[in-house]
Each structure stands twice: as structure tokens, then as C-alpha cells.
C-alpha positions in Angstrom: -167.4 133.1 99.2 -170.5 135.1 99.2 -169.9 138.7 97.9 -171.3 141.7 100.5 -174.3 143.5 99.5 -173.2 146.6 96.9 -172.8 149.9 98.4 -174.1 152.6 96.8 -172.2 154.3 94.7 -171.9 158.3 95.0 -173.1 160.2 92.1 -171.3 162.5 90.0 -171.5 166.2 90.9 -174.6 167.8 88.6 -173.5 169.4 85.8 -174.2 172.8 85.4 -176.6 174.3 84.0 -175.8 175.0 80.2 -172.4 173.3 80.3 -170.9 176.8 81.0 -167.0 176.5 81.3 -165.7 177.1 84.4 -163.9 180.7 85.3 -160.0 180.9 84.9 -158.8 178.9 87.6 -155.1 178.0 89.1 -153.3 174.8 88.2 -150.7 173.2 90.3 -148.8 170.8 87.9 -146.6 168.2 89.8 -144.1 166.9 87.4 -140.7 164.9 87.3 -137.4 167.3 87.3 -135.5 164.6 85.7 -137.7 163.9 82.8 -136.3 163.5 79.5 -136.0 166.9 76.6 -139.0 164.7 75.0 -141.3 164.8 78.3 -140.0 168.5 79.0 -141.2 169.4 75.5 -144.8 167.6 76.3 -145.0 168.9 79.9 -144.6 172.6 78.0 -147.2 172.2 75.4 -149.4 171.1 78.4 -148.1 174.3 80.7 -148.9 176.1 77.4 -152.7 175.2 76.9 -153.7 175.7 80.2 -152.9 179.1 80.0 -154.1 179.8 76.5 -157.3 178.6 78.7 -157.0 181.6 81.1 -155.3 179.7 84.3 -152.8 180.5 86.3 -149.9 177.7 86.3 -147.7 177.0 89.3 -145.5 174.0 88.2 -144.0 171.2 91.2 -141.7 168.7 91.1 -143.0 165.6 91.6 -139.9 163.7 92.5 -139.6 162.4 96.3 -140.4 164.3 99.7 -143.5 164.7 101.0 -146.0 166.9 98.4 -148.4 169.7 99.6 -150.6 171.9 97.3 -149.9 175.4 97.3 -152.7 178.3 98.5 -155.1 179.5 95.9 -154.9 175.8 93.4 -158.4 175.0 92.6 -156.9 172.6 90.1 -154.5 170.0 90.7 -152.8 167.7 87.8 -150.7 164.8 87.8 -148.2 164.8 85.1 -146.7 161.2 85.0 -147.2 157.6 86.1 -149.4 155.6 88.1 -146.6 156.4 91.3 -146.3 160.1 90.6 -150.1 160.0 90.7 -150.7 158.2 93.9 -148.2 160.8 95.4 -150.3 163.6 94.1 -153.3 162.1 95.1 -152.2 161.8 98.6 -151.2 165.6 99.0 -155.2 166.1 97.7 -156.2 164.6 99.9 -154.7 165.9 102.9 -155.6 169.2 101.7 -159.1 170.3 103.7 -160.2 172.0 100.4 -161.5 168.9 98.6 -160.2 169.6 95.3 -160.6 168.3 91.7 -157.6 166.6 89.9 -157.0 165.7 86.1 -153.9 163.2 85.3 -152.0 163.8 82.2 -150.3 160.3 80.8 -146.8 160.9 80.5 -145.0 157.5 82.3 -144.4 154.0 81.8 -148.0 152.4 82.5 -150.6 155.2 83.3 -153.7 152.8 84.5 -155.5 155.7 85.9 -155.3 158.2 83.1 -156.5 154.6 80.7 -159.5 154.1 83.2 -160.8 157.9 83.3 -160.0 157.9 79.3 -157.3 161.0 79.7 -156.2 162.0 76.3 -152.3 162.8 75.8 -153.7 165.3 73.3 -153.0 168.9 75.4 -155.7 170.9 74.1 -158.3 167.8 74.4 -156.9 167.4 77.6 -157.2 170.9 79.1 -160.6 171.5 78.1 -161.7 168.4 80.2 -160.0 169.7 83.0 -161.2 173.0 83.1 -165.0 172.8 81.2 -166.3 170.0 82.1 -168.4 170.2 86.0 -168.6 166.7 86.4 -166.5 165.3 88.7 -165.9 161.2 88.6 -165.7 160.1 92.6 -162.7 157.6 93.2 -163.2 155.4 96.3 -159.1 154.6 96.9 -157.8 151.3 98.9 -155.9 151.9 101.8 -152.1 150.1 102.7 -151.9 151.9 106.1 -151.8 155.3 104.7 -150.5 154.8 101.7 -153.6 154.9 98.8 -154.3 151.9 96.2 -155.5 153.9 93.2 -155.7 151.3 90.7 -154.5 147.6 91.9 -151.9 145.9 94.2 -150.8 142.5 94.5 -148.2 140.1 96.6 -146.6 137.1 95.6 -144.6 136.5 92.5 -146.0 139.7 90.7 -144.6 142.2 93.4 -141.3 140.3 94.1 -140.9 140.9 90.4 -141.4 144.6 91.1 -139.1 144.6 94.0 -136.4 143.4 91.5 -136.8 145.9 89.4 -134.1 148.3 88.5 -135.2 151.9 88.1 -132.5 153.2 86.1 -133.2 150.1 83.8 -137.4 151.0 83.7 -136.2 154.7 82.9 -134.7 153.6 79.9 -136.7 150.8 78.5 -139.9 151.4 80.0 -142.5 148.1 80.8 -140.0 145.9 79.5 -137.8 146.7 82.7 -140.6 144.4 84.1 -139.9 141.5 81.8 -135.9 141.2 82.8 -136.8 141.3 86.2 -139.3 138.4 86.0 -136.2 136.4 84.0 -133.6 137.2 86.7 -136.4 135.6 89.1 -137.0 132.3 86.7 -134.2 130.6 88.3 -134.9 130.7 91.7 -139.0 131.0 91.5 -140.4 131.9 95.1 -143.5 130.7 96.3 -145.1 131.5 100.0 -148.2 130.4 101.6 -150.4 133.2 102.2 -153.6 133.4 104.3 -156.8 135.8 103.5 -159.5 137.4 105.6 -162.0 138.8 104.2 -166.0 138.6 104.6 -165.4 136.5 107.7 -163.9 133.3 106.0 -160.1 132.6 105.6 -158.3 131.8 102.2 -155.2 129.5 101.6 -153.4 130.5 98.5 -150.1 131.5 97.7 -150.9 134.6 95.5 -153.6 137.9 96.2 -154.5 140.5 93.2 -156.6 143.1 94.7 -158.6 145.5 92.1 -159.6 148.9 92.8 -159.5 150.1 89.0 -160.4 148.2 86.0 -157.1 147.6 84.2 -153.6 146.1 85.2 -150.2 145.8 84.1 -151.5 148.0 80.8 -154.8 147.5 79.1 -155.1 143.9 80.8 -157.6 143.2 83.6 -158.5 140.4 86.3 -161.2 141.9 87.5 -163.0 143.7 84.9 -166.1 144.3 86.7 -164.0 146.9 89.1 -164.3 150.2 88.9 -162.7 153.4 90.5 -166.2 154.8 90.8 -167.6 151.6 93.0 -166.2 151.6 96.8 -165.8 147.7 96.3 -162.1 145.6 96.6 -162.4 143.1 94.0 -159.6 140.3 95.0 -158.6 137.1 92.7 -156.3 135.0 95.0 -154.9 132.1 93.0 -154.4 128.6 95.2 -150.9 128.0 93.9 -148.1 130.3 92.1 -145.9 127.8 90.4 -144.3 129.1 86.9 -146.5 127.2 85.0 -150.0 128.5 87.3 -148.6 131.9 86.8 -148.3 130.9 82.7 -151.5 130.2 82.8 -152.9 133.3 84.0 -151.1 135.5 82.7 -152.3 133.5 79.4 -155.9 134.1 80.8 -155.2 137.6 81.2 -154.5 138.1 77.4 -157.4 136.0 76.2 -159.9 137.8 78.8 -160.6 134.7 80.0 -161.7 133.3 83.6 -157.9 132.2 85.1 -158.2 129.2 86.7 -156.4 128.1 90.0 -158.6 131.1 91.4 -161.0 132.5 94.0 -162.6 135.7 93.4 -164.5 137.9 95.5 -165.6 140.9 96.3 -165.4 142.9 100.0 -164.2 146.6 101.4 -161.2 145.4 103.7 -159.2 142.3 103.8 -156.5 140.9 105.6 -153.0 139.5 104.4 -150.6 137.6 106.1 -147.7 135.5 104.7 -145.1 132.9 106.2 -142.4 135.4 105.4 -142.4 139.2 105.0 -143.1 139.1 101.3 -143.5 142.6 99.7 -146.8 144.4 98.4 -146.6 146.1 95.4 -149.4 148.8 94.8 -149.8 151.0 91.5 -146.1 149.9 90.3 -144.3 150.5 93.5 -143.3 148.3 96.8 -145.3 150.0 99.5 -145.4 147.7 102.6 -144.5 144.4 103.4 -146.6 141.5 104.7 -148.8 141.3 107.4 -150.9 144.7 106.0 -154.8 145.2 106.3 -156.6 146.8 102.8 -159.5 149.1 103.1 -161.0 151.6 101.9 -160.4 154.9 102.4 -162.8 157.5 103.8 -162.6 160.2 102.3 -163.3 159.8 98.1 -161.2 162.0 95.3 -162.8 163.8 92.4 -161.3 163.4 89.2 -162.7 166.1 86.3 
């Protein structure tokens, strides 16, 4: 399949003149309520640089509803995992205001925060997010309305994810991801799934659609992607048996080319299955199968 023709990519913002820092500014924090004494004391030390910077902090929980950012934020961080930050990201974006964000790692994968090179560090962190003008323009997938930050996938990948326990991933983390996939060995699913995209159609029986370099951690199937690039980079693989999906995974950790694959690249794509198989997007089961992915509109800043 021939790839479209590149779209320009927007530029970053100039950056000002001298490098001056930016004036005290307010900073909405969303964070989790629940998280653990050992999060708490990290989300405090963050709280605590930002206003040793000057700003204002207003802190949010982050944990379901539907999130809004409050009058007078110029700033808005993330403080958690790839799911907290879509959440965020969404509320941003709603906002008429067009407003920077900044994500601070502090869950179980963090793709984002690894693809804009966030530091965990507080101090390091705040002084990127409040002294540096540049702003790094994020061209998000679409499920609907629900955004695509970093990847999403169907097939055996996100019917692992739609096992997965949450108590069990709060307390073990990524490896919540590995017993799911075991309880799953036994009875392996497989569906055919169809793909339109760039006006041909694809026969395969797994999709892996890349807005962001990195996957799963610091692995990647499309490491050409970038957030910065308003390009879908998709790798559907023909079959997903348990020895095809060996193999890539194998691929994956030897940054090798998997085979079993099509690649491509396009800014919206169809998928449709012969059942309702989930879609997982960023960590999380957003939609079910048929769903369109494009591109959103509208692009996020990032400092």
C-alpha cells in the first residue's frame, strides 16, 4: 500500500526572545485521590516546586467524571498515567482557551511523558513547564471522541487489556498485563478483521495503530511515528495465532521488522471485525468494533 503524501508538520511556537521565563502563572494539577502515601509524597514535592516557582496551584482529582479546567489556569498538568492523561487532555481541549499542558510520570506505563522526555525529577520538571516558550504540537487520533494520544490496537493485545483486573494492575503494576495474557493462553481468540484505509481494504486478524513513538513501555512498532507528525502509522499483522504473536512480540524486543505484517501510513482508517472485539487505546478499552480512526482537528501543545 502506497503511503499518502506527508503533511506538513506545524512548527513549534518561537521561542522568546532571550529565553526569558515566563511570569508566575496558575497550575491546575489533576491527580488520583486514591493514590498511594508514596505517590501522595511525590504529587507534594511536585505541588511544592511549582510554587517555590511563583504559581498558583489548584489541585483536581483525576479519578472518573467528566474533567473541566477551572477559570484563570494557564497551566494544566497531568499527574499520572497514559489514561489519567488522555482524560486531562480531553478537558484541554474542550476548553476554548488553547492551553499548554506538561505530564508528570507518576503511573504504570507513562508513554507520553517517555515520548516528550518528562523528567520525574520535580524541580527539572517544573522549570520545563514554566520556562521553557516552546510548545511541542500533538496531532491526537480520534475513537469517536475519545482521543488516541499515543497508540491503540484490537485483537489479542486489547482483549488482553479487557481482562485485566484493576485492583490487580494497582498492585503489581505492568505485570497485571502479563496474568491477563496467561488467563487468555487457554482459550486464544482470533477474529478476522477488515481495514480501510487509503482506498484499498486489508484482511488480517490484528491492527496496531501508532500515533506516538513507543508502546507497551520503551518498545515500538512503528518507530518512525511521532506525536509531532499528523500521520496514523498502522502495522496489521495477517494472522494472530500464539506463535505469530511470539514472534512479534520477539520482533518488538529485538527492534526488528515483525513479519506476518503490513504497514502503512494514512490520517483515518476504518475497522471492522466479525464480532464486536474491543479497542484498546492508551491502556484502556474505549470502543468496541466497527469504529473509524482519525485525526483530530484541533492539535494540543505540550511545554
Amino acid at each position: 500500500m502506497t503511503p499518502p503524501a506527508l503533511p506538513a508538520a506545524v512548527p513549534d511556537d518561537p521561542v522568546a526572545a532571550g529565553d526569558r521565563a515566563r511570569q508566575p502563572t496558575t497550575v491546575q494539577l489533576f491527580v488520583n485521590p486514591r493514590a498511594g502515601s508514596w505517590r501522595r509524597r511525590r504529587i507534594a514535592a511536585l505541588k511544592a516546586s511549582f510554587e517555590a516557582s511563583g504559581a498558583r496551584v489548584i489541585l483536581t482529582p483525576s479519578l472518573r467524571g467528566r474533567l473541566e479546567v477551572a477559570s484563570g489556569v494557564d497551566h494544566v498538568c497531568a499527574v499520572g498515567g497514559d489514561g489519567t492523561v488522555r482524560h486531562v487532555a480531553a478537558a484541554v481541549g474542550r476548553d476554548p482557551r488553547a492551553l499548554p499542558m506538561s505530564v508528570y510520570p507518576l503511573g504504570t506505563v507513562n508513554l507520553l511523558a517517555r515520548e516528550c522526555g518528562y523528567s520525574a525529577d520535580p524541580d527539572v520538571f517544573v522549570r520545563r513547564a514554566l520556562v521553557t516558550p516552546a510548545r511541542r504540537r500533538h496531532y491526537t487520533g480520534l475513537i469517536g471522541e475519545t482521543l488516541i494520544l499515543n497508540c491503540a490496537s484490537i485483537g489479542p493485545d486489547s482483549m488482553t487489556v479487557e481482562r485485566l483486573s484493576p485492583r490487580l494492575k494497582q498492585l503489581i503494576g505492568r505485570a497485571a498485563y502479563a496474568v491477563a495474557l496467561c488467563r487468555m493462553i487457554g482459550s486464544w481468540p482470533r477474529h478476522r478483521l477488515s481495514i480501510v484505509a487509503n482506498g484499498a481494504e486489508i484482511a488480517c486478524e490484528a491492527v496496531y495503530v501508532a500515533k506516538g513513538r513507543f508502546f507497551a513501555g520503551d518498545w515500538s512498532f512503528a518507530a518512525d511515528a511521532a506525536v509531532d507528525v499528523p500521520l496514523l502509522h498502522v502495522v496489521a499483522l495477517r494472522y494472530a495465532t500464539r506463535l505469530a504473536m511470539l514472534r512479534f512480540a520477539w520482533a518488538l524486543l529485538r527492534e526488528r521488522e515483525p513479519g506476518n505484517a503490513i504497514r502503512f501510513t494514512c490520517t483515518e482508517l476504518t475497522i471492522r471485525g466479525d464480532a464486536a472485539c474491543p479497542v484498546q487505546a492508551d491502556g484502556d478499552i474505549v470502543a468496541h468494533l466497527p469504529v473509524e480512526i482519525t485525526l483530530a482537528k484541533n492539535t494540543l501543545a505540550f511545554a
